[in-house]
DRENTORFI-415560 format. One line per 3 residues: number of its first residue (from 1); for each residue x, z, y of N, C-alpha, C. Coordinates in steps of 0.05 Angstrom, whole numbers. Atoms other than C-alpha are relative to their C-alpha. Example, Ala and Ser with C-alpha at 12.3 -4.5 7.8 and 13.67 -1.06 7.14 Angstrom:
REM DRENTORFI-415560
1> 18,0,-24,246,156,-90,18,0,24  -16,-1,-24,273,143,-21,-15,14,22 .
This chain:
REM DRENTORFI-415560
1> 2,19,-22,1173,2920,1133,28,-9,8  -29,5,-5,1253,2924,1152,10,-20,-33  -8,17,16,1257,2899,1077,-9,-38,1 .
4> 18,27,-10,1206,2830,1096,24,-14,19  -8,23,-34,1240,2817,1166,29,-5,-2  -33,9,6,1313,2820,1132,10,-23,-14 .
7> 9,14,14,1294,2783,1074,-2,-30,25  11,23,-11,1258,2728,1131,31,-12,17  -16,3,-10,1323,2732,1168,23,-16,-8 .
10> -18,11,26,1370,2715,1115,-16,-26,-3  14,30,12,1328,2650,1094,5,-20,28  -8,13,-18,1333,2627,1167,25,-11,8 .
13> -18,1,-1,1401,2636,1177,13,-18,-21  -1,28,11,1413,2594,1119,-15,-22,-1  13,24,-11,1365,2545,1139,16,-21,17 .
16> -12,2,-23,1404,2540,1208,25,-12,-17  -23,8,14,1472,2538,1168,-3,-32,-11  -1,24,21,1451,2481,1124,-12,-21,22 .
19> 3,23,-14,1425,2433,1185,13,3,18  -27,8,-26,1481,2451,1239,21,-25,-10  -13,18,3,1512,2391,1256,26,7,-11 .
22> -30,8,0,1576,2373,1224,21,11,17  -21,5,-18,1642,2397,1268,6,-33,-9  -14,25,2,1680,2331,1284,17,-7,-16 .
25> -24,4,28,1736,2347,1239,-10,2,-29  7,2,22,1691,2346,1178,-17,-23,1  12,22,-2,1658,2283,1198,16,-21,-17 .
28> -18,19,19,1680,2223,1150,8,-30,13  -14,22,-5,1731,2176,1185,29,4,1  -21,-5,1,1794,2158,1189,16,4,24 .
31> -3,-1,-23,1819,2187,1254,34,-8,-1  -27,8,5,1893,2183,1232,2,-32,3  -1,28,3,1881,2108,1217,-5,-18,22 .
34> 10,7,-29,1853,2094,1284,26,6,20  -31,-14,-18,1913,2132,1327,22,-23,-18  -17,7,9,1957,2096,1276,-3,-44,10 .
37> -2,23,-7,1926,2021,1295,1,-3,32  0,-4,-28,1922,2036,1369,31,5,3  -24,-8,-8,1987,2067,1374,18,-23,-7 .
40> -18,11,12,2025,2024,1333,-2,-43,7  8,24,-6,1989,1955,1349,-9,-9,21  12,3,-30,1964,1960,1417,22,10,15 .
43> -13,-3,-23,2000,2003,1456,32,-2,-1  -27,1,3,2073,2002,1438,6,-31,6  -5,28,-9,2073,1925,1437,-6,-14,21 .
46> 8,-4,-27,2039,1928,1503,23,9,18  -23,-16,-6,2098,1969,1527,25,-18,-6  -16,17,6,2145,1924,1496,0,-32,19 .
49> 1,34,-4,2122,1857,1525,-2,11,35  -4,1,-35,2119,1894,1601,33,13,-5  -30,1,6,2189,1910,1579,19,-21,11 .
52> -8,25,8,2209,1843,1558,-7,-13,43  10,6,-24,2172,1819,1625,17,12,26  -26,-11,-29,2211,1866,1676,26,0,-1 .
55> -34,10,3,2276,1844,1646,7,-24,10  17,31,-11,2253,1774,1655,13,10,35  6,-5,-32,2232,1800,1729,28,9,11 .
58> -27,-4,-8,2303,1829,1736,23,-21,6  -19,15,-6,2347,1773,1726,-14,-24,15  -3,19,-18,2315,1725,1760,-10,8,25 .
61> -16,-14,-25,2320,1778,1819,16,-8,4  -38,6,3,2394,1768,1811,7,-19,10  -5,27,-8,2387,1699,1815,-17,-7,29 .
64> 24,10,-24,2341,1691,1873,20,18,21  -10,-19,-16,2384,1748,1906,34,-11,3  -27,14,9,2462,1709,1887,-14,-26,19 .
67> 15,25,-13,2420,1643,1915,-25,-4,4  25,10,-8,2363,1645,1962,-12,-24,5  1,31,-15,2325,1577,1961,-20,4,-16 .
70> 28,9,15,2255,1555,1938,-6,5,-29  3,3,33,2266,1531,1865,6,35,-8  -12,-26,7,2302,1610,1855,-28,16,-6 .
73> 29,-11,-5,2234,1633,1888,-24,6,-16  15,21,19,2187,1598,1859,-2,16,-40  -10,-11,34,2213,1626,1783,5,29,13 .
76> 2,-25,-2,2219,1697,1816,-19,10,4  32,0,0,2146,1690,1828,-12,9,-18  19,1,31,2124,1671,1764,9,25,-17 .
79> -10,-25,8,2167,1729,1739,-14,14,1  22,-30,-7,2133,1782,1771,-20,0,1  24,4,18,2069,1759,1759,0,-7,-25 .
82> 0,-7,25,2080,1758,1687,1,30,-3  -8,-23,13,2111,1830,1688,-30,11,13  21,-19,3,2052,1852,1726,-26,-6,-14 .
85> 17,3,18,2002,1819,1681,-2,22,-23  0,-21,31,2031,1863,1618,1,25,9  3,-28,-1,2035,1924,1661,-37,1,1 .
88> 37,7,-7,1953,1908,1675,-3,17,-37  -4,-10,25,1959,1932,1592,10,17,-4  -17,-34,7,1999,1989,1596,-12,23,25 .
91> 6,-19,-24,1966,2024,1661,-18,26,-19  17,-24,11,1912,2063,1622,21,22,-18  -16,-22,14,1960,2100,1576,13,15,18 .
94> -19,-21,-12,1983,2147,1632,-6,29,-17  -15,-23,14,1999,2206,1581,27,-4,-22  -24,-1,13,2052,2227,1540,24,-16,7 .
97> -12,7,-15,2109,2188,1558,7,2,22  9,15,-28,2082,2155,1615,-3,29,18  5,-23,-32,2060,2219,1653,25,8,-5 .
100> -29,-12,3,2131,2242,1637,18,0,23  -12,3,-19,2152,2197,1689,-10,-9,23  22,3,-22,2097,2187,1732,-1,-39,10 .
103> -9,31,2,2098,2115,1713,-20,-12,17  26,7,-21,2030,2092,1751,-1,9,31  -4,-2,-23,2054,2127,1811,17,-8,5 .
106> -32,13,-5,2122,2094,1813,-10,-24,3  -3,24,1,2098,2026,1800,-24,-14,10  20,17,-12,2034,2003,1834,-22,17,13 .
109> 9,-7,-20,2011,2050,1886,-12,-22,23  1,21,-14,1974,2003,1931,-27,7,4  -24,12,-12,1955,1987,1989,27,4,5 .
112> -29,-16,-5,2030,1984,2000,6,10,31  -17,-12,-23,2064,2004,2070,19,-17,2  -21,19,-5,2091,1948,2097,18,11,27 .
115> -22,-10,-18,2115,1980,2160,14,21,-16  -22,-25,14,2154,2040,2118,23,-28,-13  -25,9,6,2183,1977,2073,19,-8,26 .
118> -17,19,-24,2204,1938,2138,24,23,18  -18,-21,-17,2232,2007,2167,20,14,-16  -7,-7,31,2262,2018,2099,30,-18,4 .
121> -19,25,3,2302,1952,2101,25,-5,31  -20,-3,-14,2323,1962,2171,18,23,6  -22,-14,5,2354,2025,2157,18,-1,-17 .
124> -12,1,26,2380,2004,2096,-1,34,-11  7,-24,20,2350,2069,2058,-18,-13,-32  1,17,30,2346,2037,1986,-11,22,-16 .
127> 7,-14,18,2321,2101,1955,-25,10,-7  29,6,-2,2255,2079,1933,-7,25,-16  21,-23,20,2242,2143,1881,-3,23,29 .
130> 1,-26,-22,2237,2193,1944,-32,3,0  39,-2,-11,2162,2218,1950,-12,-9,22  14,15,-23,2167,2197,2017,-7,-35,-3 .
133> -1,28,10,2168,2117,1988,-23,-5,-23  24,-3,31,2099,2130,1937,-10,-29,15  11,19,3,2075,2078,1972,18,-31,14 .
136> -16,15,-3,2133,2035,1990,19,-13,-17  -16,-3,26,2156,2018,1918,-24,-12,-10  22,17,21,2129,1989,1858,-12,-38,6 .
139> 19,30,5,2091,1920,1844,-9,-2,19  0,12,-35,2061,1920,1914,19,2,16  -19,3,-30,2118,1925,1953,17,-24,-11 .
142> -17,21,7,2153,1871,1909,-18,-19,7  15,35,-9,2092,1826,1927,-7,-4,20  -4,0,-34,2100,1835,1994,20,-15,10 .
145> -28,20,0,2170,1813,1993,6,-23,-11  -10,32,9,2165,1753,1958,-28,-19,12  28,23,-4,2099,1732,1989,-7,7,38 .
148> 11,-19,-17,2084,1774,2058,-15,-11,5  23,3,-3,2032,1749,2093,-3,-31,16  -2,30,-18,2020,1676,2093,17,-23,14 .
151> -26,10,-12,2084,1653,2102,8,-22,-19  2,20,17,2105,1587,2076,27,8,-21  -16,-10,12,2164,1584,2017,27,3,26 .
154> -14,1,-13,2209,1565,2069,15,30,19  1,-23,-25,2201,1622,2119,6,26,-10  1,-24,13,2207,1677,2064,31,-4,-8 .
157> -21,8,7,2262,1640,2040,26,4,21  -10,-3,-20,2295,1645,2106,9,35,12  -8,-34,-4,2287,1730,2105,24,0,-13 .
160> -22,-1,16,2333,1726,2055,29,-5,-4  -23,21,0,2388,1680,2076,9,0,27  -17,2,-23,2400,1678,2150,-19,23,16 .
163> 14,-20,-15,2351,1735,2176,22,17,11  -22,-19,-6,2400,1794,2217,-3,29,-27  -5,-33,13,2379,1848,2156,-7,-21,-23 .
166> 1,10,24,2376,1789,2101,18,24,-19  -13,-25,24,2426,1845,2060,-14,11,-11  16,-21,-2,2385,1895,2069,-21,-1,-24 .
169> 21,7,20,2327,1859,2039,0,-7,-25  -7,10,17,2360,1827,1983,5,43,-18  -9,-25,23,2391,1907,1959,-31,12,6 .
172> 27,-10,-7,2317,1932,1978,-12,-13,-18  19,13,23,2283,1884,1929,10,9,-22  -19,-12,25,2336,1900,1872,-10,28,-7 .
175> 7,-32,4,2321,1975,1887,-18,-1,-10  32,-9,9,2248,1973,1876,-5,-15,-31  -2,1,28,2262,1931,1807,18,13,-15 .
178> -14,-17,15,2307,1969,1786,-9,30,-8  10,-27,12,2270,2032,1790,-29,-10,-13  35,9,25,2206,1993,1754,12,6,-30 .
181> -13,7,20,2265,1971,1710,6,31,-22  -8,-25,2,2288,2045,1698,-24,17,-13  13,-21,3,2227,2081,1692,-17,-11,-34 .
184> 15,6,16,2191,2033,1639,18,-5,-18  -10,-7,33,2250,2026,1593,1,34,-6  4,-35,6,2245,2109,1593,-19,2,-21 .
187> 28,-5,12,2182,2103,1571,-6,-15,-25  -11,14,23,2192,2048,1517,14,24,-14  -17,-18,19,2245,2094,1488,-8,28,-12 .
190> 17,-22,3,2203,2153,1492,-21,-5,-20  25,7,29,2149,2119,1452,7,-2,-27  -10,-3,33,2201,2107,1388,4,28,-18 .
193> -2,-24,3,2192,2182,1377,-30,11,7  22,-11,-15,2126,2195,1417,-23,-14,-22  7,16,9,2098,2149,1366,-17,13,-21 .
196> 8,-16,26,2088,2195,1304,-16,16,9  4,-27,-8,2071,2255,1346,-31,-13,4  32,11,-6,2008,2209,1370,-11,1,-26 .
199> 12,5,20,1991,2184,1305,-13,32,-21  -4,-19,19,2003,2248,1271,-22,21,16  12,-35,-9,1954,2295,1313,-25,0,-2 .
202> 34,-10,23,1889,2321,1282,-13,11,22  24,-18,-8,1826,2340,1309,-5,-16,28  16,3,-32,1788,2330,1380,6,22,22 .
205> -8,-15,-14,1817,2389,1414,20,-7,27  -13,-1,-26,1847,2393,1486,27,-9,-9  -24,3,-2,1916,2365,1481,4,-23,-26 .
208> -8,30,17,1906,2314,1423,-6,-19,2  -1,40,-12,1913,2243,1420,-28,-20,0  28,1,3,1842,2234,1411,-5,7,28 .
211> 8,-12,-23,1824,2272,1475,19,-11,25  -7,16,-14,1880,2248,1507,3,-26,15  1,24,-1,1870,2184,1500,-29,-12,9 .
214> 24,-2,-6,1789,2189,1508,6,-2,36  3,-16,-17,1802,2228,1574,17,-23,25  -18,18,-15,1858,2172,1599,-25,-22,8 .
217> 25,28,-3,1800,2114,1584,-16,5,27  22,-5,-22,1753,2148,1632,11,-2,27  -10,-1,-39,1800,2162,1697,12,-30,-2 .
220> -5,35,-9,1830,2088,1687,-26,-13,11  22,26,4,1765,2049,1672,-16,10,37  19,4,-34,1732,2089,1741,22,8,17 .
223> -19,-7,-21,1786,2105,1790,22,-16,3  -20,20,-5,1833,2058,1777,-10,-39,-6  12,27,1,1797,1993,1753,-29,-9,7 .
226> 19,8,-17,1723,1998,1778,3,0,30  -6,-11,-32,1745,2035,1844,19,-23,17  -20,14,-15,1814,2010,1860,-2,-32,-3 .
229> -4,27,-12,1808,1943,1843,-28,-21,7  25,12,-5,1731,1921,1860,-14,30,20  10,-10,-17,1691,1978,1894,12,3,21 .
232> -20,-23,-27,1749,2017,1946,-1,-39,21  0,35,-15,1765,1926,1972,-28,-6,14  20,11,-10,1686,1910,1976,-28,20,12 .
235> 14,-16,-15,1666,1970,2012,-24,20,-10  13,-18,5,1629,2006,1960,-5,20,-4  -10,-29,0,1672,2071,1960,15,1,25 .
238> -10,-9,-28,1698,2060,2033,-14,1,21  15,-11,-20,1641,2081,2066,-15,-19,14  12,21,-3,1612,2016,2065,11,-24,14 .
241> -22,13,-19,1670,1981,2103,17,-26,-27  -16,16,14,1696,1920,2060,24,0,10  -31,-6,7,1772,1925,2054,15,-25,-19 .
244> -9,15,18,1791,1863,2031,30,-1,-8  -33,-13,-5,1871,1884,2051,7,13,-28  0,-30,21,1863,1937,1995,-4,-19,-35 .
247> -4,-2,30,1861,1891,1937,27,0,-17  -26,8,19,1911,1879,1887,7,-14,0  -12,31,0,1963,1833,1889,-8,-17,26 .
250> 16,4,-35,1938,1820,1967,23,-21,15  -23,12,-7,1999,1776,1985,5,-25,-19  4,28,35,2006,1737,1914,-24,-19,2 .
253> 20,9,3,1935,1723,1919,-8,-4,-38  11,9,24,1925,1736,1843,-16,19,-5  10,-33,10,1879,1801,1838,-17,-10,-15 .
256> 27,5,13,1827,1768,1805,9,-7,-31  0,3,33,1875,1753,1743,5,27,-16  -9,-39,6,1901,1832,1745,-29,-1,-15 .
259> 24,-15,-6,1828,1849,1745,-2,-13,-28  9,20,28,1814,1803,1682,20,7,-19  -27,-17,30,1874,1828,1636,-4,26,0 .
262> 10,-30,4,1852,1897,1655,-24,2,-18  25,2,12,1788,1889,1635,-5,-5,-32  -8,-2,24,1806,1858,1577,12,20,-19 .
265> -7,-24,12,1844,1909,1557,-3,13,-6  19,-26,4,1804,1958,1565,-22,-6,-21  18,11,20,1757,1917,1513,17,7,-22 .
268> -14,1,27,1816,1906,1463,0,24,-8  -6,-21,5,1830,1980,1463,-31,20,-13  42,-19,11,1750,2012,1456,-1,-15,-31 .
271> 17,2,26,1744,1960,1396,26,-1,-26  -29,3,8,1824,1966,1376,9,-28,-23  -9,18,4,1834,1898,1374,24,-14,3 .
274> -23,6,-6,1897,1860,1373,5,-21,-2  4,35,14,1909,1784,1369,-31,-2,-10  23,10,7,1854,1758,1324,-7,26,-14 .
277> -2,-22,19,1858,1825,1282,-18,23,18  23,-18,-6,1796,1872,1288,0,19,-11  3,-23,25,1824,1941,1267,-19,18,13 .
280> 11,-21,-8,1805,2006,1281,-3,10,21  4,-6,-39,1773,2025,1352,-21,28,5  19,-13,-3,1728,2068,1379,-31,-1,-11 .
283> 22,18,7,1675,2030,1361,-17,8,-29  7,-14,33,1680,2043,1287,5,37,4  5,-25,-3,1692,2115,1306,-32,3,2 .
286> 25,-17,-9,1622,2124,1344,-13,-4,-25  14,18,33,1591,2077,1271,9,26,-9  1,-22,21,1622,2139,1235,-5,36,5 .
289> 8,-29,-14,1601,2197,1275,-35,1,1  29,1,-6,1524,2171,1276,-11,-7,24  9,2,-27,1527,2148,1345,-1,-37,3 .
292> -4,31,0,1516,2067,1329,-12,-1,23  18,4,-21,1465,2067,1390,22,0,26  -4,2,-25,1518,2084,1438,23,-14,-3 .
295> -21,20,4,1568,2046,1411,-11,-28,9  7,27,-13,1523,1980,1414,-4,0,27  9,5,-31,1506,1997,1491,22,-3,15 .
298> -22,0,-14,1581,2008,1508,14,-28,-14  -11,41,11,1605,1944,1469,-11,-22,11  18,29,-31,1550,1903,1508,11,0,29 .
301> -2,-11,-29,1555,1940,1572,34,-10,-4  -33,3,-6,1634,1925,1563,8,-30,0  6,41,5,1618,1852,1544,-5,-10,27 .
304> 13,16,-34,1581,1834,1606,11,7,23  -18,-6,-16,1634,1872,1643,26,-15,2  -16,18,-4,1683,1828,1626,1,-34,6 .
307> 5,22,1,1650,1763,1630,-6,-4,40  11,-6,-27,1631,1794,1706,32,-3,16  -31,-1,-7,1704,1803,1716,4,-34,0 .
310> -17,24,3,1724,1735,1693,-13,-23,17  14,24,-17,1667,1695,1742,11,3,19  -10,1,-23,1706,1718,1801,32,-17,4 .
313> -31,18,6,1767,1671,1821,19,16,28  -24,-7,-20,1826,1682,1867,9,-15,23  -5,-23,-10,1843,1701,1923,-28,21,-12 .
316> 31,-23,-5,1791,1762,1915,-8,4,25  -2,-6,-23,1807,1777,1980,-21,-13,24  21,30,-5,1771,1716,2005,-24,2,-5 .
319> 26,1,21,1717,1724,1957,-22,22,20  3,-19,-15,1703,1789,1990,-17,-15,23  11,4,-31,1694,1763,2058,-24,-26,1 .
322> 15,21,-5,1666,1699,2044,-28,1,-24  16,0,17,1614,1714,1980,12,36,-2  -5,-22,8,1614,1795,1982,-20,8,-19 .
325> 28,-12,9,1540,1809,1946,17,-18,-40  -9,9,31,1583,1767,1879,15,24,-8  -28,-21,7,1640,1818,1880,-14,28,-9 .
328> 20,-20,7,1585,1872,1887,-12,3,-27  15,3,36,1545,1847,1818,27,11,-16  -18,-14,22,1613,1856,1785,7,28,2 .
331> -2,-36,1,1616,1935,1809,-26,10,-15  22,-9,12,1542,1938,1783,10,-3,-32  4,-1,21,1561,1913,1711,29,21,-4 .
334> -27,-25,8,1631,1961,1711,-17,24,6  8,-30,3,1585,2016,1730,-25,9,-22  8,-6,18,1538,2014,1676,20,1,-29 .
337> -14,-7,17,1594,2022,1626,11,26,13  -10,-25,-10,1606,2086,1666,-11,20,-23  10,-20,8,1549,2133,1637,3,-4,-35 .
340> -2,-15,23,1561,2122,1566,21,8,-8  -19,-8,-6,1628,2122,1578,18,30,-11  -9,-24,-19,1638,2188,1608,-21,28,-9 .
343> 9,-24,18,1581,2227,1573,-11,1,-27  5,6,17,1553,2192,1521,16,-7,-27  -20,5,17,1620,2178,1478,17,26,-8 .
346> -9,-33,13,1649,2249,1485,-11,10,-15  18,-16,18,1591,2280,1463,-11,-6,-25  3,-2,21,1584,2245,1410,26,2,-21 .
349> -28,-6,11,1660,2248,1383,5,24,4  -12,-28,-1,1658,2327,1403,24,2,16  -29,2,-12,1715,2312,1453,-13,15,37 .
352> 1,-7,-47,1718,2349,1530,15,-16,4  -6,11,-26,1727,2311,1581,5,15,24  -4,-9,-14,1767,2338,1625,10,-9,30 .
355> -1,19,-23,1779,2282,1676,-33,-3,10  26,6,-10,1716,2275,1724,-1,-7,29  0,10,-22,1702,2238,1781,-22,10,12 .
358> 17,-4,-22,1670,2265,1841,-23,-15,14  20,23,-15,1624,2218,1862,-22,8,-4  19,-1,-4,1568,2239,1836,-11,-25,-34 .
361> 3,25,22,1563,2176,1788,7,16,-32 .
């Protein structure tokens, strides 16, 4: 009888053996090839062009700061909405490097703290990296200063030039580009080295570029681009209180193009696209793991997320108050790219997720 039930045991056990799934690392793709078009074609040149962009944004600081007057303005504008367009492309990569230097907390904490800058400027305390300044720094406090609230060119033009703390404000703007300027060539330079280490790391395990980079997608796409820049504004994570103050770019009046280059982004990267060039993404990952089903639902679901994004115009702010139930539809189609997201894409790439949002969602 012990000879039968050992015998039966044995046959099972290799039964079991021979239909356990696959691990991930014996699954047939090219994960190297993927990290290698992402890294090398997306995000580094991403990195580069908000580079290029806050250099840009720098000198014609200089110039706007040497000679305050309209035309200066005007082109110091368009500056910094360019640089923050290409940071809108580089936000999700907060690892390696980037968390190095806490690049997302340095550069677009927001809403900003306009009384801290204004109390900032009349002390002349210029030392925007202090923790006490997280939210008196960065891309909103520069679009505060070149735009505040409603003020014609003239009148802004006028802080600058005959105000009693015009100085002040002029080395106070400098400061806060200069530590953008500072922190994102770090991070640039860090990547000509950080570069291989990505490309080069095997497997789905806790700490590789796979997981890392999975795990980044998820806390961007809901805490920083469904939340911060559509739900937390139209009151659907502030307790039902629309917040129109709280969008992005709230002074500029451009949140609605942020929101649309994010979005995008977040497309190019899932299907690791680049220009016209359709390499290797996630996409063809889930295709080679057996998970085509949740790939086509998150490629749609990501589709109609961005087309939801791109019907809203600018101000947002406006939009909000005067058409809120539109702004709303576009949190409905960002939150159905939540669940496959967040459990349906790990589990089938074998990756923890170790980022998770509270909500409940």
């Amino acid at each position: 009888m012990k000879k039968v039930s050992l015998i039966l045991f044995s046959i099972l056990v290799v039964f079991a053996c021979h239909h356990k799934p696959k691990p991930s690392d014996e699954k047939n793709f090219d994960l190297k090839g993927m990290l290698n078009n992402i890294g090398t074609n997306i995000i580094v040149p991403s990195y580069t062009a908000l580079q290029n962009g806050v250099n840009d944004l720098s000198v014609a600081t200089d110039t706007f700061v040497n000679n305050p007057n309209v035309l200066n303005l005007q082109d110091l504008r368009n500056k910094f909405k360019q640089a923050y367009l290409h940071w809108q492309s580089c936000d999700i990569f907060e690892f390696g490097p980037a968390t190095n230097v806490s690049l997302r907390a340095n550069l677009n904490v927001y809403p900003t703290d306009t009384t801290k800058i204004q109390n900032n400027i009349q002390t002349a305390f210029f030392n925007v990296d202090y923790l006490s300044n997280s939210t008196a720094k960065g891309f909103p406090a520069i679009d505060y200063l070149l735009y505040y609230d409603n003020k014609t060119d003239g009148e802004v033009v006028a802080y600058y030039l005959t105000a009693s703390t015009a100085t002040n404000r002029k080395q106070y703007l400098q400061a806060l580009v200069l530590s953008i300027k500072t922190k994102v060539d770090n991070v640039v330079l860090a990547w000509n080295t950080y570069l291989s280490t990505f490309i080069n790391s095997n497997g789905y395990s806790l700490g590789s570029s796979a997981s890392l980079l999975l795990n980044a997608m998820n806390e961007y796409f809901e805490r920083y681009l469904r939340d911060g820049k559509i739900a937390i504004p139209v009151g659907i994570k502030s307790l039902g209180v629309a917040l129109p103050e709280q969008t992005e770019a709230y002074y500029g009046k451009f949140s609605a193009e942020l929101l649309n280059q994010s979005i995008q982004s977040f497309q190019n990267l899932y299907l690791g696209k680049y220009g016209n060039t359709d390499g290797l993404g996630f996409d063809d990952h889930l295709v080679a793991f057996d998970a085509s089903a949740t790939n086509e639902t998150l490629k749609n679901n990501i589709a109609d997320a961005v087309s939801a994004c791109y019907s809203l115009g600018d101000p947002l702010s406006q939009t909000i108050i005067s058409n809120q139930s539109s702004v709303e539809s576009v949190y409905t189609k960002l939150q159905k790219v939540v669940l496959p997201l967040k459990s349906d894409m790990p589990s089938a790439l074998g990756i923890l997720l170790t980022y998770q949002d509270n909500d409940g969602d």
